[in-house]
Each structure stands twice: as structure tokens, then as C-alpha cells.
Backbone as a ProteinNet text record, in pm:
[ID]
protein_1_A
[PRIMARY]
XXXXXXXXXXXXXXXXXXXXXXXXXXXXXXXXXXXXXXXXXXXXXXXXXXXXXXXXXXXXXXXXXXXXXXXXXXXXXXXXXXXXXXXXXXXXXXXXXXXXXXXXXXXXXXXXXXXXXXXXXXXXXXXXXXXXXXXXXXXXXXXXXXXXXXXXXXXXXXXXXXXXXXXXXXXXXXXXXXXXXXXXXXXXXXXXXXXXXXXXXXXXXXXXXXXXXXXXXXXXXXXXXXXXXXXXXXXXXXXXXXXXXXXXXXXXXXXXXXXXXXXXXXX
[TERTIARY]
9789	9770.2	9901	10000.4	10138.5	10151.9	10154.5	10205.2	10117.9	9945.3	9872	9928.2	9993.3	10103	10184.8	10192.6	10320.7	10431	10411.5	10563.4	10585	10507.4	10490.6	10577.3	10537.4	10517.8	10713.9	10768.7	10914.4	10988.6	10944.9	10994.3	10941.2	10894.6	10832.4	10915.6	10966.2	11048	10996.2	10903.9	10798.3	10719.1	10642.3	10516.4	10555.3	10463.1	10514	10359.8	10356.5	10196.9	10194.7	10089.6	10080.1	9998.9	10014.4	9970.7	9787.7	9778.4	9645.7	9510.5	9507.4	9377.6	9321.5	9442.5	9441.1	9351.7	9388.1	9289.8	9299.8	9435.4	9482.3	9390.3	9363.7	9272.8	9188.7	9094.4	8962	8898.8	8731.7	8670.9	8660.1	8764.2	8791.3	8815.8	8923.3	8968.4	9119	9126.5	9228.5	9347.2	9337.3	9438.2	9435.6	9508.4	9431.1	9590.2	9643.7	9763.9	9666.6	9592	9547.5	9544.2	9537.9	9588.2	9725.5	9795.1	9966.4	9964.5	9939	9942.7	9890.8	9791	9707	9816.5	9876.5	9914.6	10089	10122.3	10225.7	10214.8	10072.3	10051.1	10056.5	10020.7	10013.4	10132.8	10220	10319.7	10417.9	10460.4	10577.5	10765.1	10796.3	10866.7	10861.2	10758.4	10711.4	10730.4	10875.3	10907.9	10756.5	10685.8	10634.5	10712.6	10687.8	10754.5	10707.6	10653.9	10580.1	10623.1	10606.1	10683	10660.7	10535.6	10528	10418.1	10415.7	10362.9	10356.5	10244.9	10304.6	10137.2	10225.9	10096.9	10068	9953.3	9887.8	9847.7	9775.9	9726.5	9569.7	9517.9	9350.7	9332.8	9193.6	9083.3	9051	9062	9056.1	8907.9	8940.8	8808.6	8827.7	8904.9	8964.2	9060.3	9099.6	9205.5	9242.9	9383.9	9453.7	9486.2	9415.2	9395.4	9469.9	9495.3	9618.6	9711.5	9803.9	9950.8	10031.6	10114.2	10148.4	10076.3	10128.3	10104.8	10188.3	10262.4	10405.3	10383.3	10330.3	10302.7	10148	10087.8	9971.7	10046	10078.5	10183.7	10076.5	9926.2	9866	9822.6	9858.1	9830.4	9973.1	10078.1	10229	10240.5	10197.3	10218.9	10149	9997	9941.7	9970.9	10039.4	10091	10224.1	10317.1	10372.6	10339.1	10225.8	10218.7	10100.1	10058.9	9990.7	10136.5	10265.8	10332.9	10370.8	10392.6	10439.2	10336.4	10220.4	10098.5	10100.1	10159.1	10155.6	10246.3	10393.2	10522.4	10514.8	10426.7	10439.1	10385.2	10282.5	10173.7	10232.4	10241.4	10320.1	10451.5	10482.2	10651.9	10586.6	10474.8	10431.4	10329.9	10347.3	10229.3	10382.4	10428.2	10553.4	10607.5	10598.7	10619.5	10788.4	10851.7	11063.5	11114.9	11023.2	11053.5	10948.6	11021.1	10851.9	10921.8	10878.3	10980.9	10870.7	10881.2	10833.2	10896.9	10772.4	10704.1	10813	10850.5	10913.5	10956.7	11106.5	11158.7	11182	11214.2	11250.3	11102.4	11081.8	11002.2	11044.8	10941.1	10992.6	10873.3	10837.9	10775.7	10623.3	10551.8	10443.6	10408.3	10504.8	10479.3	10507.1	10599	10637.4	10800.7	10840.1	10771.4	10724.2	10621.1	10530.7	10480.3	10495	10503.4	10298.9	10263.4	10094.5	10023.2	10095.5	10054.8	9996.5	10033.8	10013.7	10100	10064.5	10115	10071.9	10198.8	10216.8	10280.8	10250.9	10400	10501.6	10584.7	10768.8	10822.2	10881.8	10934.4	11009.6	11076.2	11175.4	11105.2	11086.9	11080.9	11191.6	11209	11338.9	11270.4	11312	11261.1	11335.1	11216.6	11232.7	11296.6	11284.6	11289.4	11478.1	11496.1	11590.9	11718.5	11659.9	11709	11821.2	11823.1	11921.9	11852.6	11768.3	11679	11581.7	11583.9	11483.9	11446.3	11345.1	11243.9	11255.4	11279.3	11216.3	11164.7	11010.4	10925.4	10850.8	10794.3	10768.3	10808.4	10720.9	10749.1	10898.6	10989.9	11120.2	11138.1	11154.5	11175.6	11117	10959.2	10920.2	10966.9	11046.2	11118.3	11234.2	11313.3	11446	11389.1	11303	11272.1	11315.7	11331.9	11331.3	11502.3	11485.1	11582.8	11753.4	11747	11853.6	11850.3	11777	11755.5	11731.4	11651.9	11649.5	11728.3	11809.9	11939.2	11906.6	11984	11949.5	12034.1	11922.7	11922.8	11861.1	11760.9	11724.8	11613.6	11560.9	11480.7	11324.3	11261.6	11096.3	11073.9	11023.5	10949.5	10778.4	10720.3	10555.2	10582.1	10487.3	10435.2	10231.9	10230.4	10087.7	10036	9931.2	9898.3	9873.6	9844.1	9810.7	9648.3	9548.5	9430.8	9394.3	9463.9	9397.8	9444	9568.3	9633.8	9565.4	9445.1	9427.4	9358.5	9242.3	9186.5	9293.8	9379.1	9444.3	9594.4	9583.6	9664.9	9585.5	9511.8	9394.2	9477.1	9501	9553.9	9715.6	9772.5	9941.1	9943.6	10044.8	10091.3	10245.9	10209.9	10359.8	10451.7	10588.9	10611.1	10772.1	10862.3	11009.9	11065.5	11156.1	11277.5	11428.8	11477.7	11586.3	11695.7	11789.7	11903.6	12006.8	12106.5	12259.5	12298.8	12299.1	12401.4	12297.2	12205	12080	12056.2	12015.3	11958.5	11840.1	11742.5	11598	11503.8	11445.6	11469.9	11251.5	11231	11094.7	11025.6	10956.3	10926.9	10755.8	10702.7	10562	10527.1	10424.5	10340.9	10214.7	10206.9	10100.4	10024	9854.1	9797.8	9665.2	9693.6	9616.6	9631	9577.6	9587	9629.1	9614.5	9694.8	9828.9	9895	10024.3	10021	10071.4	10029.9	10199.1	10149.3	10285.7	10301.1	10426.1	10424.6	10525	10492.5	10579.5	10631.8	10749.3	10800.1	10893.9	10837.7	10861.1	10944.5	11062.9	11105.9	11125.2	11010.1	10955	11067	11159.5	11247.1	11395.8	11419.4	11489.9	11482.7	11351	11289	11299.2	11315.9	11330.5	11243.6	11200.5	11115	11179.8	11089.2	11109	11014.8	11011.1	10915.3	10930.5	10872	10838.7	10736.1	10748.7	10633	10622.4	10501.4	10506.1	10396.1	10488.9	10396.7	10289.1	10194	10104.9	10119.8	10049.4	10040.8	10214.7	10278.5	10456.4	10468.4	10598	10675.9	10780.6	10759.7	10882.2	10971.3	11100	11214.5	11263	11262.1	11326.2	11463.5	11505.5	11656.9	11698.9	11718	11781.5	11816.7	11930.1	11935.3	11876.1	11825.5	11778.5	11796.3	11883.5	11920.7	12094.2	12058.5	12150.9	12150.4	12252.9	12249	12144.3	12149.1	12044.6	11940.7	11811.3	11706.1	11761.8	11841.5	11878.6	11950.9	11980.7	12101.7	11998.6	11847.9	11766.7	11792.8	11772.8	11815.8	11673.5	11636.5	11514.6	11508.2	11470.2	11524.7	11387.7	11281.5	11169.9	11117.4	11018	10914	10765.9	10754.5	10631.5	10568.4	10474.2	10405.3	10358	10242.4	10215.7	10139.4	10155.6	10138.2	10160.5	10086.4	10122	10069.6	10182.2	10148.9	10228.9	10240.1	10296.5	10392.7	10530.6	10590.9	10628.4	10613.3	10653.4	10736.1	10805.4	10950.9	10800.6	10816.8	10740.4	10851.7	10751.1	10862.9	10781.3	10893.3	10884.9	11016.3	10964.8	11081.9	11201.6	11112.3	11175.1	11191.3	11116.5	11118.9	11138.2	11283.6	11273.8	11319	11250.6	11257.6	11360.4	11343.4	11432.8	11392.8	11532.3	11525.9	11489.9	11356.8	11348.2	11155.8	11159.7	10986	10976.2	10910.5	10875.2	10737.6	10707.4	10553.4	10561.9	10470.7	10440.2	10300.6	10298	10145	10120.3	10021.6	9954.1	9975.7	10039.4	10119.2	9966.1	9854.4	9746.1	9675.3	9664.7	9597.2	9670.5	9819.1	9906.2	9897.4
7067.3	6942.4	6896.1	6940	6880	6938.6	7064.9	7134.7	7058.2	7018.3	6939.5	6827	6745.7	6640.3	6632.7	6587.6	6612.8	6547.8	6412.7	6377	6435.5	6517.7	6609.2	6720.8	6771.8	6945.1	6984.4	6825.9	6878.8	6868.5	6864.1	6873.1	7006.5	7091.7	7219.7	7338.3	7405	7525.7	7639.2	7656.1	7745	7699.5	7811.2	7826.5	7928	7896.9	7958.6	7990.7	8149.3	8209.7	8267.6	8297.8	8356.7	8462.2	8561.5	8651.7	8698.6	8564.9	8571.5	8610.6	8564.1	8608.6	8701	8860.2	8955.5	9017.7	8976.7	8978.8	9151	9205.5	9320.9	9386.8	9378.1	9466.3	9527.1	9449.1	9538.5	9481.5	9565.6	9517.5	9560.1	9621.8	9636.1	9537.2	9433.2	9370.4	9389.7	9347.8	9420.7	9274.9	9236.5	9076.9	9014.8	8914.3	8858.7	8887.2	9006.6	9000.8	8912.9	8958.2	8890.7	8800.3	8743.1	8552.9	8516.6	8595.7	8607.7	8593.7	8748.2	8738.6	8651.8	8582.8	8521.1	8399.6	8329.5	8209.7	8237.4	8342.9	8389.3	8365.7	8408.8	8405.7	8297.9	8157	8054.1	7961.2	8021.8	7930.7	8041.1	8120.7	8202.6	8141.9	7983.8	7936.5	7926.4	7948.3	7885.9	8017.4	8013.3	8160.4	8138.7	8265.8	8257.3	8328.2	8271.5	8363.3	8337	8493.5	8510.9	8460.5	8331.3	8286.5	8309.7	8391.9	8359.4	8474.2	8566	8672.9	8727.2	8780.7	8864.5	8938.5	9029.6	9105.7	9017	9111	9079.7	8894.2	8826.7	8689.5	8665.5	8778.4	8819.2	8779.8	8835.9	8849.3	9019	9024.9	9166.6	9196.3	9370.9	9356	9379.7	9312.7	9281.7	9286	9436.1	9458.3	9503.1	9538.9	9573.4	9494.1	9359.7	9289.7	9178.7	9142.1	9028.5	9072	8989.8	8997.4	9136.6	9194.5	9340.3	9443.7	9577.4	9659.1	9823.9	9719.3	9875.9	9995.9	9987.8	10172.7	10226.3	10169.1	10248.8	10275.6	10347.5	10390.3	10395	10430.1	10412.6	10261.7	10212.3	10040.8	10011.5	10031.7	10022.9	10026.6	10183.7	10248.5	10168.9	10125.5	10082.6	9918.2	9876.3	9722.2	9734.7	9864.2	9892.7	9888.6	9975.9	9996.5	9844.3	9762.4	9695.8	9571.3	9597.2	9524	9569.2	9734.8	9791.3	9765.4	9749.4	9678.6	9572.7	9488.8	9332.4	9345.1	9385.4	9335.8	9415.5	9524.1	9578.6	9526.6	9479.4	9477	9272.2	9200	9113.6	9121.6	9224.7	9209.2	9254	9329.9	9371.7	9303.2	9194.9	9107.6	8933.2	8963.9	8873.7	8784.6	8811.2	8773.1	8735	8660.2	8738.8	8708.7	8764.8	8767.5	8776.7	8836	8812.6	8779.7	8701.4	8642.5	8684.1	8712.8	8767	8649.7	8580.2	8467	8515.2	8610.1	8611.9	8762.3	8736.3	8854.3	8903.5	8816.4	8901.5	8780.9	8866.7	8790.2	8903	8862.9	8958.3	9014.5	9120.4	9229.4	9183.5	9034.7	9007.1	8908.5	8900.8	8813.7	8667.8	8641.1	8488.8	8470	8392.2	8249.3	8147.1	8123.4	8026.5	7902.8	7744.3	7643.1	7666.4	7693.1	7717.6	7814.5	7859.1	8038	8089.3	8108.8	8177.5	8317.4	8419.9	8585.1	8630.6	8647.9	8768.9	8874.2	8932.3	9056.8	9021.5	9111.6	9103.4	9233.2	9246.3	9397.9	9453.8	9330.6	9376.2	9281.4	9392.2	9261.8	9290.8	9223.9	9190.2	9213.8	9298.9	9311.4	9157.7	9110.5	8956.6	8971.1	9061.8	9061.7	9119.1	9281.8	9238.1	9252.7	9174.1	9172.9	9300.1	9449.5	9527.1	9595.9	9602.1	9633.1	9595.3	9666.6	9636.3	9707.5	9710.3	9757.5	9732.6	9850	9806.2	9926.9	9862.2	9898.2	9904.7	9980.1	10066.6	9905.1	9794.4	9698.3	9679.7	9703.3	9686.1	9748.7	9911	9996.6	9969.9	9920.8	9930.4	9779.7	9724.4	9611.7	9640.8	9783.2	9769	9889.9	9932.5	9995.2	9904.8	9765.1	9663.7	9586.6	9594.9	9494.1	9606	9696.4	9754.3	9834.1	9821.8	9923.8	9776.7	9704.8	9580.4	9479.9	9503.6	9399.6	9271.1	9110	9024.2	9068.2	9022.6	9020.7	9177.1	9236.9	9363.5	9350.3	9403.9	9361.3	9483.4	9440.4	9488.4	9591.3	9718.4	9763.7	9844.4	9808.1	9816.8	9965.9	9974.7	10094.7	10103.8	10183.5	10253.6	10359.2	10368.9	10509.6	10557.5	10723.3	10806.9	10863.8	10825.2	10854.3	10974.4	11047.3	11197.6	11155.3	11118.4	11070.1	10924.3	10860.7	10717.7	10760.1	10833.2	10864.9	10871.9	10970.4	11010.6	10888.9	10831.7	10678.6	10564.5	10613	10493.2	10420.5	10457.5	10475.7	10474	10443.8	10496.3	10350.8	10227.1	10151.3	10149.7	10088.9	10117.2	10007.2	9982.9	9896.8	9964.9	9931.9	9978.5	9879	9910.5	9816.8	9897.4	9781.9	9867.8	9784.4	9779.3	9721.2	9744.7	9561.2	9603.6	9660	9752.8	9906.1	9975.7	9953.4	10056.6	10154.2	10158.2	10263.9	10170.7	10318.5	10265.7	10302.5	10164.3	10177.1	10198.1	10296.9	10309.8	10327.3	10256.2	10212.2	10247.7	10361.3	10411.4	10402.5	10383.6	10372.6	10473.8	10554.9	10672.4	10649.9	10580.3	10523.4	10658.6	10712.1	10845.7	10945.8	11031	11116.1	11223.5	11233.9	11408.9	11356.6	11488	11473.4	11469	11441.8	11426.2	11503.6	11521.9	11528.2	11497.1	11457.5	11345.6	11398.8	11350.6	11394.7	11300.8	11268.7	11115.9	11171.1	11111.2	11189.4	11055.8	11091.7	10966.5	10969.8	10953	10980.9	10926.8	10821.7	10853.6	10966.1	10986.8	11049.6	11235.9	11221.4	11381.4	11474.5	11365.5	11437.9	11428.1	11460.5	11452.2	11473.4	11421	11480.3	11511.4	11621.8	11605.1	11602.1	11511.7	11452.7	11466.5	11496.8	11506.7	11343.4	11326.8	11227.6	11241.6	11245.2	11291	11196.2	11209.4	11184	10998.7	10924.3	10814.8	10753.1	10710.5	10744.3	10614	10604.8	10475	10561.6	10558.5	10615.8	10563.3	10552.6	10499.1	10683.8	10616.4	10719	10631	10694.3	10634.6	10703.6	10663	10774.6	10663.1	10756.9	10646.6	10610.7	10444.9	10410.2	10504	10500.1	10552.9	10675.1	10761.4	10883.8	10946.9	10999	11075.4	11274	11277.2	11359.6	11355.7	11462	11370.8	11461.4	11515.8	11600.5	11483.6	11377.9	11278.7	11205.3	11239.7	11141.4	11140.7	11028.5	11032.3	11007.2	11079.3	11018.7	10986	10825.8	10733.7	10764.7	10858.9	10851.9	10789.5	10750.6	10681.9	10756.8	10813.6	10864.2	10826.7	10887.7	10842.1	10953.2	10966.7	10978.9	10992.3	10996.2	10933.7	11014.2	10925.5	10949.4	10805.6	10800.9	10736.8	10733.1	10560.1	10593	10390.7	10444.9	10343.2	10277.2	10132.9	10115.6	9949.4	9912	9776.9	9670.5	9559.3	9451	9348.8	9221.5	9097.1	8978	8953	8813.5	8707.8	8586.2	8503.8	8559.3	8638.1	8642.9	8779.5	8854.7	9032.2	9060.1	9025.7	9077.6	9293.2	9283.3	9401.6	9503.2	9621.9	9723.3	9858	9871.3	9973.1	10115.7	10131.5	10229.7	10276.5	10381	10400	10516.3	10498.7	10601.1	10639	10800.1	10838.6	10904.2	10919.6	10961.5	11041.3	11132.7	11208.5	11276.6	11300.9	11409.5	11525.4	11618.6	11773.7	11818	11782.1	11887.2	11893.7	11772.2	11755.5	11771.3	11841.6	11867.1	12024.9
9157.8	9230.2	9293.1	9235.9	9297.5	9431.7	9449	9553.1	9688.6	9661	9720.8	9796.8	9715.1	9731	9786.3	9915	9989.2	9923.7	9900.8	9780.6	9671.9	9623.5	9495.7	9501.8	9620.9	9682.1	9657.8	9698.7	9746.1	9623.6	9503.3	9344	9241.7	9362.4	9288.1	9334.5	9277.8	9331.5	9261.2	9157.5	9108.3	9033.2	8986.4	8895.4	8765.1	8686.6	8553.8	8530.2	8488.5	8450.9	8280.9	8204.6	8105.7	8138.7	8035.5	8037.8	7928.9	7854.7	7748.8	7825.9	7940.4	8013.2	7999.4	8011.4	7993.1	7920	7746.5	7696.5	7638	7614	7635.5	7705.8	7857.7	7895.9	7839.8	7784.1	7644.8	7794.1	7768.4	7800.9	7987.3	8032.4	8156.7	8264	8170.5	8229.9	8278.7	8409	8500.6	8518.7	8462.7	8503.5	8568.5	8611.5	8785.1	8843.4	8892.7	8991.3	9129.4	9203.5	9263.4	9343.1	9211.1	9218.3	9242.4	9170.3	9243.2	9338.8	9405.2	9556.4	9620.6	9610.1	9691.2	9684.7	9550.8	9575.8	9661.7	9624.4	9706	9858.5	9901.6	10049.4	10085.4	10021.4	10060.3	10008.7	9924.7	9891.2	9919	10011.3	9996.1	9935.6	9961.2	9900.5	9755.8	9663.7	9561.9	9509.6	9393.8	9288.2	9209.9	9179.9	8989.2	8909.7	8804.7	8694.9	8570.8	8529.4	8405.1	8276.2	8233.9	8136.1	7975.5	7958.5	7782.6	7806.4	7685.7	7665.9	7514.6	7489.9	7350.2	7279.4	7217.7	7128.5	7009.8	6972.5	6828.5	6804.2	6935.6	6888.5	6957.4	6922.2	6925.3	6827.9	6842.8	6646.3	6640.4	6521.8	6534.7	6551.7	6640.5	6715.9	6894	6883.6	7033.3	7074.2	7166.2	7228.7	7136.5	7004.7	6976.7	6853.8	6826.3	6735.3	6735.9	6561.5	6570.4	6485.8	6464.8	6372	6480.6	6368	6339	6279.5	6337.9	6249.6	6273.5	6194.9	6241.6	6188.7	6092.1	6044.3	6201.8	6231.5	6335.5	6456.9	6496.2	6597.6	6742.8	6722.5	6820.5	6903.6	6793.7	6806	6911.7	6790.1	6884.2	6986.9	7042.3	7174.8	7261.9	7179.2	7300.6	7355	7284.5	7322.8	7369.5	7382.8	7498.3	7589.2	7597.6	7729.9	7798.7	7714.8	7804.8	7859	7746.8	7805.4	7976.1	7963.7	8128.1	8226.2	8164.2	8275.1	8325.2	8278.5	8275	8385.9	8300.8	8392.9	8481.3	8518.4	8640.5	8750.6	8732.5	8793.4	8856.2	8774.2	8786	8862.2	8900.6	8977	9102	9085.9	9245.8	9290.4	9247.4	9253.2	9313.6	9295.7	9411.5	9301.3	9138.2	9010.9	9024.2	9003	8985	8845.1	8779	8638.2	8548.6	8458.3	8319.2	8157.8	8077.6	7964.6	7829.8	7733.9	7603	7552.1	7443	7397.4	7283.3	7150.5	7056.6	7049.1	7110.7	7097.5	6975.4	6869.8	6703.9	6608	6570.2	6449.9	6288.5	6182.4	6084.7	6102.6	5954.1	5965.9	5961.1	5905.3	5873	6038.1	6132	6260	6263.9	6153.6	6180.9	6160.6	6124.1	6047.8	6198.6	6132.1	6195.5	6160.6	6182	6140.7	6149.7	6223.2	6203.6	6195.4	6111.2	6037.4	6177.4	6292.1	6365.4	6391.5	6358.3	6333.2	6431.5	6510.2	6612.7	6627.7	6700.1	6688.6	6801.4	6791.5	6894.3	6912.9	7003.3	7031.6	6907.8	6858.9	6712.9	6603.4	6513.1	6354.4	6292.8	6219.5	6108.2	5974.9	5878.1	5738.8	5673.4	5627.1	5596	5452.5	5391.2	5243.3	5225	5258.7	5225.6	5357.8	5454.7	5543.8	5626	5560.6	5592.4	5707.3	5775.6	5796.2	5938.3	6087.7	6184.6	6241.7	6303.4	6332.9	6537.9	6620.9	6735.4	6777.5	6828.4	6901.1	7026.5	7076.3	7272.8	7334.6	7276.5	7355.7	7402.6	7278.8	7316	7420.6	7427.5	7520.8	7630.9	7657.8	7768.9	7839.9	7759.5	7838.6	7929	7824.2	7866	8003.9	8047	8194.9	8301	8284.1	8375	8361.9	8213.3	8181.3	8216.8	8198.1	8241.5	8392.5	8462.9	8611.3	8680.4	8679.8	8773	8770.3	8841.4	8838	8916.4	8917.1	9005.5	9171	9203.1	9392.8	9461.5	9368.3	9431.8	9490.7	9594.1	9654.9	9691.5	9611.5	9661.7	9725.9	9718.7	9819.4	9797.1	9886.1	9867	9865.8	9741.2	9706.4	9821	9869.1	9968.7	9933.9	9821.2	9759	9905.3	9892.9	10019.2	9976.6	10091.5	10023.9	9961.9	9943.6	9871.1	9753.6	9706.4	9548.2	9482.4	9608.1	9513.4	9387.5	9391.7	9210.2	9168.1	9166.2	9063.4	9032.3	9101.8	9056	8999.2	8996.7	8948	8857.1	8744	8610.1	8573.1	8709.8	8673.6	8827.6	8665.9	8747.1	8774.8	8877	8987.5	9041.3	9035.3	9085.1	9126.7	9233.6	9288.3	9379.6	9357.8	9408.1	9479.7	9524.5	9615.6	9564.8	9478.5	9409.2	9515.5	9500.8	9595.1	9619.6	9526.2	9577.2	9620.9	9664.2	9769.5	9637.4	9555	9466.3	9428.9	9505.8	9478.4	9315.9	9262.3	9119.1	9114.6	9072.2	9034.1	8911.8	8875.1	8749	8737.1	8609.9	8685.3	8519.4	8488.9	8394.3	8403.1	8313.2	8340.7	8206	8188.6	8109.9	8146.9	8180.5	8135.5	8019.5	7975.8	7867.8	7926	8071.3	8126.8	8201.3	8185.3	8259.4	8447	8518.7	8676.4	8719.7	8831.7	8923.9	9035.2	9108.5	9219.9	9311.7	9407.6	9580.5	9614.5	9607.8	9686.8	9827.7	9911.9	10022	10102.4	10138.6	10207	10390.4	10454.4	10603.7	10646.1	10687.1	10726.4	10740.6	10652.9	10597.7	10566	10612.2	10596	10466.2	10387.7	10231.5	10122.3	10020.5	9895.5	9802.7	9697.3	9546.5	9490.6	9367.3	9317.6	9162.5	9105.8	8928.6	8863.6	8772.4	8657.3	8519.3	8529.2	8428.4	8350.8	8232.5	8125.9	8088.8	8038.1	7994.2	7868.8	7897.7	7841.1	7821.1	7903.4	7892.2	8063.8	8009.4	8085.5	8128.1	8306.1	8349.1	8452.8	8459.8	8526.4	8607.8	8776.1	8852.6	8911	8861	8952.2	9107.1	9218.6	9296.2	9452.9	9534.5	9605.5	9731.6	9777.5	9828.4	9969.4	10039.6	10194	10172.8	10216.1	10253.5	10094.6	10039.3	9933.6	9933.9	9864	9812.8	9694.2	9728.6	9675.8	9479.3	9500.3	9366.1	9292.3	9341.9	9292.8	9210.6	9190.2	9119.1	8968.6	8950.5	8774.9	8713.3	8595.7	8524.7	8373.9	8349.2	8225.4	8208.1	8060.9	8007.8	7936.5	7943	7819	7859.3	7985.1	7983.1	8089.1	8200.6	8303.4	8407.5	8512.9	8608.1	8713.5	8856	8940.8	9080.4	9219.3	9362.5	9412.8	9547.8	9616.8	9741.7	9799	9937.1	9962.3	9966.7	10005.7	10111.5	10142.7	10263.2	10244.3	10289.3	10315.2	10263.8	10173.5	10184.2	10260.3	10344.9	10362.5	10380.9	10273.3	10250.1	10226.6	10168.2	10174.9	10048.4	9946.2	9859.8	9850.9	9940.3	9951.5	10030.3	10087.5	10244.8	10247.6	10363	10395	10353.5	10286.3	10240.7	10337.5	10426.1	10521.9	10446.6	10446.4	10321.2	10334.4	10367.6	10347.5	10298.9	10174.3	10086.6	10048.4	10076.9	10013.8	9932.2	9792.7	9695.6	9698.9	9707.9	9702.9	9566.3	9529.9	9390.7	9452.3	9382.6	9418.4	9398.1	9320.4	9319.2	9475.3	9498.5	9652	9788.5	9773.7	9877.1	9942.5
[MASK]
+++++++++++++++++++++++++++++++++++++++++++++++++++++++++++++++++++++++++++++++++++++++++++++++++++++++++++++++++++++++++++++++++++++++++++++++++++++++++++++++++++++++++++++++++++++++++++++++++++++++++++++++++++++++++++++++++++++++++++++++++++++++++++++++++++++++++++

């Protein structure tokens, strides 16, 4: 209603979203990026930023459940990776940030003034404190938290229609950092391994990557001139095709940079 407000409108400099809707994607629910974009289109001055997030505050049953549960490693993995869904999908969605609700808790999900038990990328062994615990969530934070630096700027990922099936499943989001090193960040939520063509049409060059199977992956390499051998690759697992091209906006302006990604099976 504020932004509605013209005396309102000029005391808003963003929006702040959660991530519970979600609903850990049970159910085939896809999130609402959407709605990002959409309010992006109409407020391009107006930052969002993903402010509060976290596993394990379902009923069990649903999604991935509640509390912790650090010994099920399939549980773990998979609240990694719905974290790389979120924040991916959220940064390419015109997001400039995403914040985790409790970065350390202990091993049972609190302490909590209303016995509310969640989990955190790190627990702390409460008992005899020598002792922590970090998990995918951690890692699939630090894909972002160490490769996305402040002031880097956006660029649209354009699957290529022969690779859209096979991206169905492998989310995507890249960036072009100050020093022009373009930072790609791919989530591969499939059970098979894929392989990918990143082809940079200006530049007349490619690469090609493999991402493994159910895995979080960081490509490092640089934005404009270099060579495509200079790519660096930080793993957690992933893969994918598609097709890049400059987004612009107020807050994404254009990165002299167009990149395609195709599925090596359909090339």
C-alpha cells in the first residue's frame, strides 16, 4: 500500500520477501520468482531482498520435515539444495541479496524462547560444546557468499531450445563481477550427470563442463578476452545448458557479454 502512496512511495527504497511459501517445494511447488520479476517490472527503483529463510519449520510429512536431523544425510543434502533453489532462482529473479533466518543454532535447533526447532547451516554441540557441525546449507551458501562480490552485475541466462528439457531441473543464475570475471552458479537437481556448451557468440569461443549429478556448481572464468581454459571450477555438484544474454536494468545494467550454453547430447 505504501508504494501506492505517493507521500508514502518516497520513504521506500525496498522490499523484504520470505521464503515459507515454498513450502520446500513438496508438492510441485515452484516458488513465486515470478512475482519478483513482475514487481521488479513495475518498481525497477525498488531493491528486494530475501530477508529470512530456513529449514526444518514444517510438520513432518512435508517437504523435509521439522527441527534437525544431522545423522540423514539425504534430508541434509536435500535442504541444501532447496537452499541453491531459492537463492538462485531469487537473484535471477532481480532479488540483491538473500539472508538465512539462523545461521548457528545447536544440535536439537534452538534455543528457542517458543520451542520453535529449526535447523541452520551450522549447529553447535550444545553439551560439550568442543564440537560443530556444518552442513550443504553452509556450503551451498558459500557458492554465493565467496564468488559474488558487491557491485557485480547480472547477466540473463536464455536456455537454447534443444537444451530446455534437459534444464528443466538445473537452476541457473551468473553474474559479471568488477574485475569482469563472469561468475556462474548452476544447481543440477537431477539424478543424472549432464554436460554443457557455454559458447561465448561474441567472442567465438566455448567451453565445455560436466555437472554431476544432484551437486551445486560454481564456474569461474573471465567475463571478456582471456581464454576459455582460464575457467576455474569450485564443486558441489550440478548440470545443465543454456543460453546467455546482457539483462538491463536500473540495478542490472548491461554486461558487455553474451553467452550460450547448449546440452552436448543435442549438439
Amino acid at each position: 500500500a505504501s508504494l501506492l502512496d505517493a507521500d508514502a512511495r518516497q520513504y521506500v527504497s525496498g522490499v523484504g520477501v520470505h521464503w515459507y511459501k515454498n513450502l520446500d517445494f513438496a508438492f510441485g511447488t515452484t516458488g513465486d520468482f515470478d512475482d519478483l520479476s513482475a514487481f521488479h517490472e513495475d518498481y525497477p527503483d525498488v531493491f528486494i531482498l530475501a530477508t529470512e529463510a530456513c529449514e526444518g519449520s514444517l510438520v513432518e510429512g512435508l517437504g523435509t520435515g521439522v527441527g534437525t536431523d544431522l545423522l540423514d544425510s539425504n534430508t541434509t543434502w536435500q535442504r541444501g539444495e532447496n537452499y541453491a533453489r531459492d537463492i538462485i532462482n531469487d537473484l535471477a529473479s532481480f532479488a540483491s541479496g538473500w539472508t538465512d533466518w539462523n545461521l548457528v543454532l545447536n544440535t536439537t535447533g534452538g534455543p528457542n524462547w517458543a520451542d520453535n526447532q529449526v535447523d541452520a547451516p551450522i549447529l553447535v554441540d550444545e553439551e560439550g560444546g568442543a564440537e560443530f557441525y556444518k552442513q550443504p546449507m553452509y556450503y551451498v551458501m558459500g557458492h554465493f557468499s565467496k564468488f559474488l562480490v558487491p557491485g557485480s552485475l547480472q547477466v540473463a541466462l536464455n536456455v537454447s531450445t534443444d537444451a530446455s528439457s534437459a534444464l528443466e531441473n538445473v537452476d541457473r543464475v551468473a553474474f559479471r563481477t568488477p574485475d569482469d570475471r563472469l561468475v556462474l552458479v548452476l544447481s543440477n537437481r537431477d539424478s543424472t550427470e549432464k554436460s554443457i556448451r557455454l559458447s561465448f557468440t561474441a567472442e567465438e569461443r566455448s567451453l565445455e563442463v560436466t555437472l554431476p549429478a544432484n551437486a551445486v556448481q560454481t564456474i569461474l572464468l573471465p567475463a571478456l578476452g582471456g581464454n576459455s581454459s582460464d575457467a576455474e571450477d569450485s564443486s558441489g555438484s550440478a548440470r545443465s545448458s543454456a543460453s546467455m544474454l546482457a539483462r538491463t536494468s536500473s540495478y542490472f545494467p548491461v554486461a558487455g557479454l553474451s553467452l550460450l550454453m547448449g546440452y552436448l547430447s543435442t549438439w
